[in-house]
N, C-alpha and C positions, 0 to 999 in steps of 0.2 A: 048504272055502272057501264062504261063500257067495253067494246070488245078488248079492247088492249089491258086496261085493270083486267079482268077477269084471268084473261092469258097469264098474265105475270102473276096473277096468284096459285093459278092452277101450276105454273112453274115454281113456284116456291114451296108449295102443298107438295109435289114428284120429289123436289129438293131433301126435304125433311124428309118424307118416306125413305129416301136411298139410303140417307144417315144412319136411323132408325135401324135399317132392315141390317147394316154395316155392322150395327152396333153388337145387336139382339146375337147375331150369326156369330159373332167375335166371341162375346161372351159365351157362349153355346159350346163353340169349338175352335177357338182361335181365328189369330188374324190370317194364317196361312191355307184356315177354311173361306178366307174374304176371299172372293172372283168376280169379276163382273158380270162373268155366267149366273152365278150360283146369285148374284144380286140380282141381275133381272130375271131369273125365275120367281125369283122373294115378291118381291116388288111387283111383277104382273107388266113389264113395262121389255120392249126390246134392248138388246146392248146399244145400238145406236140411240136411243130414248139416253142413256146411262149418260153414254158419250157425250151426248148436247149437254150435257149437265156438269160432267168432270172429266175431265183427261184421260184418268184412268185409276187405279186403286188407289195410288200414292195422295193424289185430289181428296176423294174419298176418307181416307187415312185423316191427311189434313183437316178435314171439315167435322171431324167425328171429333178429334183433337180440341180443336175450337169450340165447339160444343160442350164439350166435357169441361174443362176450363170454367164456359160459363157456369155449368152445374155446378163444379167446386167454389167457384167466387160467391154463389148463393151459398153455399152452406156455410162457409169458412166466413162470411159474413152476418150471416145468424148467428153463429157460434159467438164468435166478438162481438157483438153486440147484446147480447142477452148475458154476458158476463158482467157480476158485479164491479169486478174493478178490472186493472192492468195484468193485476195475477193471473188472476181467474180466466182471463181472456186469453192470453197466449195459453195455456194450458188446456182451454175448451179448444181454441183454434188448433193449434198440435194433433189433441182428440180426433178432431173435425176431421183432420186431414191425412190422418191412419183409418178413419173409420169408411172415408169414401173410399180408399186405395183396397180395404178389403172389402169391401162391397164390390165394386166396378174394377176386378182385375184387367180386364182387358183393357176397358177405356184408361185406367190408369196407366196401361202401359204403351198405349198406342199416344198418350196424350205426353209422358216425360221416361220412354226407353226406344219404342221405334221411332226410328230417323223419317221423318216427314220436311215436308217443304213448306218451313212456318219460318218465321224470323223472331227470333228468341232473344231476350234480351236486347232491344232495339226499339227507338220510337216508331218504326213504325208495325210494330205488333200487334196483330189484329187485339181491339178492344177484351175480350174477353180473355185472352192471357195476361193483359195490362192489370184487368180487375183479379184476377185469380193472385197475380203477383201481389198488386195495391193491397188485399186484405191480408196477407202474409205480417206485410211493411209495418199496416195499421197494427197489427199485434206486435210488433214489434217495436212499434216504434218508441214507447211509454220506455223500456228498457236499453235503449240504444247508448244513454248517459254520453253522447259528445260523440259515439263511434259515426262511422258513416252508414248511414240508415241502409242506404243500397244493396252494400256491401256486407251488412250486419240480415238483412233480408236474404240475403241471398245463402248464408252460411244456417241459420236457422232453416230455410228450405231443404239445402245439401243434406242437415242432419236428418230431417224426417223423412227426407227419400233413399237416404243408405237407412235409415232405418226397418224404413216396409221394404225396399228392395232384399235386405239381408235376409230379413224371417221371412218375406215370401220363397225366398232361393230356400231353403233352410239351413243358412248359415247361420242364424242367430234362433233356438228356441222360443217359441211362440209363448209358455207359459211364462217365460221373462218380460216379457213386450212391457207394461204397464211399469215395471219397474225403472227398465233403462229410460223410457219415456220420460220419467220424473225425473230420472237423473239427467237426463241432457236438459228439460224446461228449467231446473233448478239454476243451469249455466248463464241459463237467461234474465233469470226474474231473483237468482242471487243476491 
């Protein structure tokens, strides 16, 4: 191996740890507890170490985002495809994707409520929100009957994030959650 491979993985190994350390800290105590102090303390690494790495929080922010993303395109892709049919599938995927938002508050909010520097809806959007989106689509898509898949994609997204956005704010009761749930999947698969 040599000196240069070894460097760029040892750079990508500090990469992943900043994430990691960004993530853990978020989840802990918010994104407002993210610093690049309070990260290179985490991390064991100096601010300038941070900086060669990302700009600065908002960098950071983005990269956690990305991340996250990929993690939900794993699950929401498990989810659909371990269903037996079209039904079954948008309604596990739905599932899938209230069940990571309360899991991963933070990441879920730092990934579709804080404002980051990612290009959304755009080709040229980093791969893993293309996938995170793409498996939405693919549940979607069995039910689209002629609408415009994108478009129809995108309006099944909006309702399951005013969904966990509402009952995490507590505007909508949590012991309702599984009902409304049905009833909006039912708008779909009708």
């Amino acid at each position: 191996m040599s000196i240069q491979s070894r460097k760029e993985r040892e750079r990508a190994e500090r990469e992943k740890l900043i994430i990691r350390a960004a993530r853990e800290l978020a989840e802990a105590e918010g994104w407002d507890a993210v610093t690049t102090r309070r990260l290179a303390e985490r991390v064991e690494y100096s601010q300038p170490v941070l900086y060669s790495h990302f700009k600065g929080k908002d960098a950071i922010m983005a990269a956690v985002a990305v991340e996250g993303c990929a993690d939900l395109a794993v699950e929401l892709r498990a989810a659909r495809t371990a269903a037996a049919d079209a039904h079954r599938a948008i309604a596990d995927v739905g599932a899938a994707y209230v069940a990571f938002a309360d899991r991963h508050p933070a990441l879920y909010d730092v990934m579709f409520n804080q404002i980051v520097a990612l290009p959304w809806a755009a080709p040229e959007a980093p791969p893993a929100l293309q996938a995170a989106f793409g498996e939405l689509a693919e549940a979607v898509r069995p039910h689209a009957r002629g609408d415009d898949l994108g478009a129809l994609t995108e309006t099944f997204w909006a309702g399951l994030h005013g969904l966990v956005t509402l009952m995490r704010g507590g505007r909508l009761p949590r012991e309702l959650h599984e009902r409304r749930l049905a009833l909006f999947l039912s708008r779909f698969t009708g």
